[in-house]
PAROLUM-734791 format. One line per 5 residues: number of its first residue (from 1); their letters; for each residue z, y, x of C-alpha. Coordinates in Angstrom, 3 decimals. Layout:
# residues N
NUM	a	Z Y X  ...
END
This chain:
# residues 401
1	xxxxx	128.853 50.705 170.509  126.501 54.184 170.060  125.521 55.240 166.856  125.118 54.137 163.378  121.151 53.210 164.642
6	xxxxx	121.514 48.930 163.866  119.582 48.538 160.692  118.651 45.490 159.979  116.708 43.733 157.501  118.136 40.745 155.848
11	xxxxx	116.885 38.904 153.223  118.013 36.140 151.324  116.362 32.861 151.476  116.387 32.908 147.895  114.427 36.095 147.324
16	xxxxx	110.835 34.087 147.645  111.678 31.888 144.670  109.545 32.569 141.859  109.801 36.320 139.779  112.683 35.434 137.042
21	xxxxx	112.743 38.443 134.440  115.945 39.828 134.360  117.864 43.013 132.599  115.598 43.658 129.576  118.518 45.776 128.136
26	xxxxx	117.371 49.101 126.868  113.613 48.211 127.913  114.148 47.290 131.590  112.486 44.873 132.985  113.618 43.652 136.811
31	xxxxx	112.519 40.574 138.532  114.962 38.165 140.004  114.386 38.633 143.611  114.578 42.462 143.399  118.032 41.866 141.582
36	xxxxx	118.840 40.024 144.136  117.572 42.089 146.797  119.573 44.863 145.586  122.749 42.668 145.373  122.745 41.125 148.553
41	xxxxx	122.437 44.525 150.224  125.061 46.255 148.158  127.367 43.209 149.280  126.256 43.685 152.761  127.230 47.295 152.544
46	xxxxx	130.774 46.783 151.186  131.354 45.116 153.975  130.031 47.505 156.384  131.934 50.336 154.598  135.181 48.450 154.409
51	xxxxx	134.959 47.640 158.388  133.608 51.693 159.122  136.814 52.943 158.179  139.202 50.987 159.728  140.090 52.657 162.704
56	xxxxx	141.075 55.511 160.728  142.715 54.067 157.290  145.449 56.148 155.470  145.053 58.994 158.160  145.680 62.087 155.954
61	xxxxx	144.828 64.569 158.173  141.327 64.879 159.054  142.548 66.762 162.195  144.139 64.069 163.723  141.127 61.552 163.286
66	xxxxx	139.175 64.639 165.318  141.897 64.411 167.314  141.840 60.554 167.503  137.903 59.815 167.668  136.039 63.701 168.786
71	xxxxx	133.340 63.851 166.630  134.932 61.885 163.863  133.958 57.923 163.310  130.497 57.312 163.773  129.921 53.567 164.625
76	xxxxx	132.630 50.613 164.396  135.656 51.249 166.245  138.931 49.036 166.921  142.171 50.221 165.591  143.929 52.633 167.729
81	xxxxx	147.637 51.968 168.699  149.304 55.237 167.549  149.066 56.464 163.947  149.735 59.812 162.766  150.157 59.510 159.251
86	xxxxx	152.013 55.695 158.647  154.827 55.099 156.549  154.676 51.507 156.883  158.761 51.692 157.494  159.051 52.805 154.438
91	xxxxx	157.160 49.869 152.716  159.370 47.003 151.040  158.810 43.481 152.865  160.719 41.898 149.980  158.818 43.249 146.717
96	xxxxx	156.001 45.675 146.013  156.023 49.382 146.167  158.717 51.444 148.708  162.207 50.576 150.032  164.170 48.780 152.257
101	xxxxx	162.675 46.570 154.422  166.183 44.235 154.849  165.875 43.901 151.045  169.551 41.426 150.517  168.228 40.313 147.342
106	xxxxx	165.555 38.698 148.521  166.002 34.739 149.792  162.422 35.520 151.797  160.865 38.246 153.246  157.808 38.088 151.575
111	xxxxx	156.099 40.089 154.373  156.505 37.194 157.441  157.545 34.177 155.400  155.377 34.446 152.018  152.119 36.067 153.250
116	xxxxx	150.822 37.511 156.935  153.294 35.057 158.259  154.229 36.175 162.119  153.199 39.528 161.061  156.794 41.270 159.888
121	xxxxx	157.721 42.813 163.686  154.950 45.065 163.143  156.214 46.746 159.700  159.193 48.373 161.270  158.115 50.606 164.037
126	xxxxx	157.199 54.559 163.819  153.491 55.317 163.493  151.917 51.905 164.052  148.955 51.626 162.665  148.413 49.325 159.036
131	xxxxx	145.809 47.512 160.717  147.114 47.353 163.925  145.377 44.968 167.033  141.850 44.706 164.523  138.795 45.288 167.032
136	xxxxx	135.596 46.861 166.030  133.902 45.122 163.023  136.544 43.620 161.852  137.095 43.693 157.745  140.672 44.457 156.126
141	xxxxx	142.845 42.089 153.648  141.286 43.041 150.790  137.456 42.510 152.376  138.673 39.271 152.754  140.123 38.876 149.169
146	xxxxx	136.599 39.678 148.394  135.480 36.905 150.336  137.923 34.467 148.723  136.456 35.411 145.398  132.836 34.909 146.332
151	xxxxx	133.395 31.101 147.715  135.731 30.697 144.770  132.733 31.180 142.831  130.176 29.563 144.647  132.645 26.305 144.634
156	xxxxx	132.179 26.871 140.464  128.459 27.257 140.544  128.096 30.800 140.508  130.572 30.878 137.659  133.747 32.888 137.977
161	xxxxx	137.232 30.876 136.966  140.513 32.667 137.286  142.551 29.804 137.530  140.328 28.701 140.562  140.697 32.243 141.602
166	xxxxx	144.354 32.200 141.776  144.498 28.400 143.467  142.126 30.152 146.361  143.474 33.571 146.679  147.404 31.643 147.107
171	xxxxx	146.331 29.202 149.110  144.541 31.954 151.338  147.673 34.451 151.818  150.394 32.157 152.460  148.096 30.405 155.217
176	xxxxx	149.782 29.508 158.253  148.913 30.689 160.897  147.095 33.535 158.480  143.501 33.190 158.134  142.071 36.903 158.570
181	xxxxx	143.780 39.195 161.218  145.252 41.800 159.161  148.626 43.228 159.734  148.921 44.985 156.175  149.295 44.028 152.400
186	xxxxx	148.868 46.609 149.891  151.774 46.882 147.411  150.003 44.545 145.052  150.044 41.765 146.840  153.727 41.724 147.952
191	xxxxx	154.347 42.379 144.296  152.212 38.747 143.120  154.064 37.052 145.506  157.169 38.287 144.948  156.812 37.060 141.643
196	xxxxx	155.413 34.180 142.346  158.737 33.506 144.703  161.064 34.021 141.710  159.191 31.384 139.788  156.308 33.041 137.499
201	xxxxx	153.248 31.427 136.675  150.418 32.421 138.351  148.506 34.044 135.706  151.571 36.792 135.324  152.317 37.537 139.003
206	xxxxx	150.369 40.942 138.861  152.837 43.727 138.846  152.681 47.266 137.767  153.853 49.545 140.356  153.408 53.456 141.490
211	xxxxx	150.249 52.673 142.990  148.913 49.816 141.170  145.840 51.814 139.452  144.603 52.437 142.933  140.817 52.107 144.088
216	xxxxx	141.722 48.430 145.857  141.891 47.026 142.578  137.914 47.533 142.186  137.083 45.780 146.115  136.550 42.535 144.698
221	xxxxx	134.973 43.187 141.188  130.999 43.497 142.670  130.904 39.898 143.607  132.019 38.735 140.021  129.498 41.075 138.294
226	xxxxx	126.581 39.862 140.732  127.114 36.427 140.718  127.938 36.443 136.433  124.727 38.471 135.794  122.096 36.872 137.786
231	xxxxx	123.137 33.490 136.309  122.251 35.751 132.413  125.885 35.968 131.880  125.687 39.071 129.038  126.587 42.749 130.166
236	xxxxx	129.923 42.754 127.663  130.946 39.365 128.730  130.815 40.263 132.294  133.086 43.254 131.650  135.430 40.840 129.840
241	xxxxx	135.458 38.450 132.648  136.121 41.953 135.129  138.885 42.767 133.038  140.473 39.620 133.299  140.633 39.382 137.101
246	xxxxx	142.034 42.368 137.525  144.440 42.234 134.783  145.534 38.966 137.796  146.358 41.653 140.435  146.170 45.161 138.753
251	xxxxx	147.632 45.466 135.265  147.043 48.758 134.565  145.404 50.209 131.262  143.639 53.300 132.885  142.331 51.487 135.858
256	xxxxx	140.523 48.821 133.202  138.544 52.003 131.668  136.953 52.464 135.495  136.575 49.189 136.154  134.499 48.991 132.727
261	xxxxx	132.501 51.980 134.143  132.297 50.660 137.315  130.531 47.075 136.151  128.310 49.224 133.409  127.193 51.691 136.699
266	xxxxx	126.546 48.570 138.703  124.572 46.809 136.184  122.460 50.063 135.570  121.693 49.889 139.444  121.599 46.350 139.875
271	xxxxx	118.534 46.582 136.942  116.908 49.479 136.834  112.964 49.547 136.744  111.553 51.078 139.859  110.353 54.256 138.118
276	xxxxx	114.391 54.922 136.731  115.879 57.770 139.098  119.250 56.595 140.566  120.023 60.056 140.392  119.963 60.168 136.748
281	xxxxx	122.129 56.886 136.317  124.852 58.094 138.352  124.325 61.667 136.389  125.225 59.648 133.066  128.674 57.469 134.931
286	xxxxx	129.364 61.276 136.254  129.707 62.412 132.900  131.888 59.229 131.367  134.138 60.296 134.426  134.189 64.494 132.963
291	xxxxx	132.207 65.470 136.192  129.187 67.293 136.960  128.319 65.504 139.746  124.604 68.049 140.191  126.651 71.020 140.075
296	xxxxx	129.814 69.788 142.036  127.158 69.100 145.162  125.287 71.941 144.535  128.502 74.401 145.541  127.641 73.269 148.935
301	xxxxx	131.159 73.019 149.834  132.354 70.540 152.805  133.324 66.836 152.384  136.942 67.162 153.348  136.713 70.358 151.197
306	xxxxx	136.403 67.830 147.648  137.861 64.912 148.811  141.208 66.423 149.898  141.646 69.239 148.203  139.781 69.046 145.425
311	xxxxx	140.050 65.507 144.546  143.023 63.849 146.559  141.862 61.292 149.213  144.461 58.636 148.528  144.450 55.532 146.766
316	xxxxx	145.228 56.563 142.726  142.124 56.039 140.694  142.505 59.239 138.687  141.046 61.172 142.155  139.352 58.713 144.507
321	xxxxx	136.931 57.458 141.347  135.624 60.875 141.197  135.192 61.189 144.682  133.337 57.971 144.837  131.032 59.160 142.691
326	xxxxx	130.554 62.132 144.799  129.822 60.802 147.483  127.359 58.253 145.971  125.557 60.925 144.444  125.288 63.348 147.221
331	xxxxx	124.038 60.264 149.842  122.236 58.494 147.518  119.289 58.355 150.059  121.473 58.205 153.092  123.617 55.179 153.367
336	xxxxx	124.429 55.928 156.992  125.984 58.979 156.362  127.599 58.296 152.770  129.746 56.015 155.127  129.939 58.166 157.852
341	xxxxx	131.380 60.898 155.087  133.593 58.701 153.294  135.672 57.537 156.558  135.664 60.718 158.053  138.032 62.847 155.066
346	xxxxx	140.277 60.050 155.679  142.946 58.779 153.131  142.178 55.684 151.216  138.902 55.282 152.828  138.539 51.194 153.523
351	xxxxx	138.803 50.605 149.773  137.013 53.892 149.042  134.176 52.710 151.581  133.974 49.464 150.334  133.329 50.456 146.675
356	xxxxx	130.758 53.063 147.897  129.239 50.990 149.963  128.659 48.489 147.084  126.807 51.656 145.221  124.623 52.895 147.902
361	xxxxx	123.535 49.818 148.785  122.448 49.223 145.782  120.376 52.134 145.617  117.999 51.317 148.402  114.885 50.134 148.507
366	xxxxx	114.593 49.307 152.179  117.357 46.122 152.446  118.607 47.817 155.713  122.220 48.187 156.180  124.129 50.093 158.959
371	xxxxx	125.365 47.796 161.390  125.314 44.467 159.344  125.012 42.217 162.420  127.775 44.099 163.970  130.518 42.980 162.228
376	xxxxx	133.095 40.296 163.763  131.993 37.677 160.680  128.700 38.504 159.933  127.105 35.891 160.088  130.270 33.957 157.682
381	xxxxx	129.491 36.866 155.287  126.021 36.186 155.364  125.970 32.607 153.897  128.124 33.359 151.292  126.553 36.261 149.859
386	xxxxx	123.560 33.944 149.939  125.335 31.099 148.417  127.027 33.752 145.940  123.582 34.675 144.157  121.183 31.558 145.019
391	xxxxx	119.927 29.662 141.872  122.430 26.670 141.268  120.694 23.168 142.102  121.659 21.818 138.991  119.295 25.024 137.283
396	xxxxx	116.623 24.294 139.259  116.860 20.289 138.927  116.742 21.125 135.010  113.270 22.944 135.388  115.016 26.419 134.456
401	x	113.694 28.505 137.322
END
């Protein structure tokens, strides 16, 4: 597919409706369609980041993805058959977390019969991949649980509602035949519907397992904080409302504190004046997180050298936070290679990706993102990110904008 060379421009229709003031927090003053601007890239972005890394999720050795794609990942790429690093065997299809896969407790096998229904046969086999069969462009499970978010709350009018959250995001995992074309659930979701089997209420299906403060938890929180803010929805009410949804799916105390970090970084970005340095906003989340972030790039050491060693590359918040950051700050005026970065030292690097992508695309000024058009559902993604952060009818009916 050659390089990461497709940037393309793509504004929202909305962006030429008249300049609403927005974010006068702290003295800044942004217009509505530069909010929006910024928003509809960053979601564009996630996307693209998510997708990027794919071909090369969960590979912990950033030999064998030299080995696997010389040159490392540059441009989309489909999953490849044989992967070095899975332990998908050793996943429970009957609950979350690890263990036996013929789980006798269980009536169902949540993994086959609950959710990715037809989809068992491939969590038994040596080294297949997590994503296995995906082509080039194609987005991962929790992409699409993004997705599911963003129409829930365009169905609400821009308004997020976790009771409509949960009747989507059901609804869209126990599909039949399944409606995205992933082959893998993260330990979360076998863990909601697990619970959900035995009889619990929606609203306390999330589970706390070994890996439940993980980065995966934070895929789906951008949309909310968009969609919640450019309707005026305050700063500390979206953070409640961010709390909430992942307290749905991720009950974990010390993956709330990021995820309050993470919504106060994104509103910073989402609303900064055009003379505020990006550099210094993601100085200032650096130091909430106990990094340097100037110093930490300016040891010049390699990538793989901090997120690996330094910083582990898998999924637990307490090291691929901090590496997020990193990498944001490092790229923060090269969105191609921020990407190219992130997939390449491997690990958890579709969730990884997808949060990144969320902050570098934030940060430009351009609206071009790598390889937008490229994806397999592009042009799905496209309408509801516009839909997501359009001005309601019934706002504009009322004279309001």
């Amino acid at each position: 597919m050659g390089e990461l060379a497709i940037w393309t421009m793509r504004a929202s229709p909305s962006l030429g409706r008249q300049c609403e003031t927005l974010g006068k927090e702290d003295n800044k003053v942004t217009t509505r369609p530069i909010a929006q601007q910024r928003a509809t890239t960053a979601l564009q972005t996630l996307f693209v980041g998510d997708a990027l890394a794919m071909p090369v999720h969960w590979f912990y050795k950033p030999l064998d993805i030299d080995l696997a794609f010389p040159g490392g990942v540059t441009t989309f790429e489909a999953a490849p058959t044989f992967h070095p690093s899975s332990i998908m065997p050793l996943h429970s299809t009957a609950k979350g977390g690890r263990g036996s896969q013929d789980d006798a407790g269980a009536e169902r096998q949540i993994i086959g019969e609950v959710i990715l229904k037809g989809r068992r046969e491939y969590w038994g086999q040596a080294n297949q991949h997590y994503h296995c069969g995906m082509q080039a462009g194609e987005n991962t499970l929790n992409a699409h649980c993004a997705r599911v978010l963003m129409r829930s709350i365009i169905d609400n009018g821009q308004h997020y509602d976790s009771l409509g959250w949960l009747h989507d995001y059901i609804a869209f995992m126990t599909a039949n035949p399944p409606l995205h074309s992933d082959t893998y659930a993260e330990s979360y979701h076998r863990a909601f519907f697990a619970n959900l089997e035995s009889g619990q209420p929606p609203s306390q299906c999330g589970a706390l397992t070994h890996d439940t403060p993980s980065i995966g938890g934070l895929v789906g929180i951008a949309p909310l904080v968009f969609a919640e803010r450019l309707q005026g929805t305050s700063l500390e009410q979206v953070q409640s409302l961010s709390y909430k949804h992942l307290m749905l799916t991720h009950p974990d105390d010390s993956l709330a504190r990021v995820c309050d970090s993470y919504v106060a970084l994104l509103d910073a970005l989402l609303f900064r004046h055009s003379s505020e340095s990006v550099a210094t906003i993601l100085l200032d989340a650096g130091r909430r997180a106990g990094l340097d972030l100037s110093a930490l790039v300016a040891k010049g050491r390699g990538d793989r050298d901090i997120v690996g060693r330094m910083f582990s590359s898998a999924c637990y918040i307490s090291d691929s936070w901090p590496s997020v950051l990193y990498f944001a700050f490092k790229y923060r005026n090269q969105t191609k290679a921020g990407l190219v970065a992130n997939t390449n030292v491997g690990g958890d690097n579709v969730h990884r990706g997808a949060v990144l992508g969320v902050l570098l695309g934030l940060m430009q000024e351009s609206e071009e993102v790598a390889e937008f058009e490229a994806l397999t559902e592009a042009k799905a993604i496209q309408r509801e990110i516009d839909g997501l952060l359009a001005v309601p009818v019934s706002a504009l009916a009322s004279g309001l904008w």
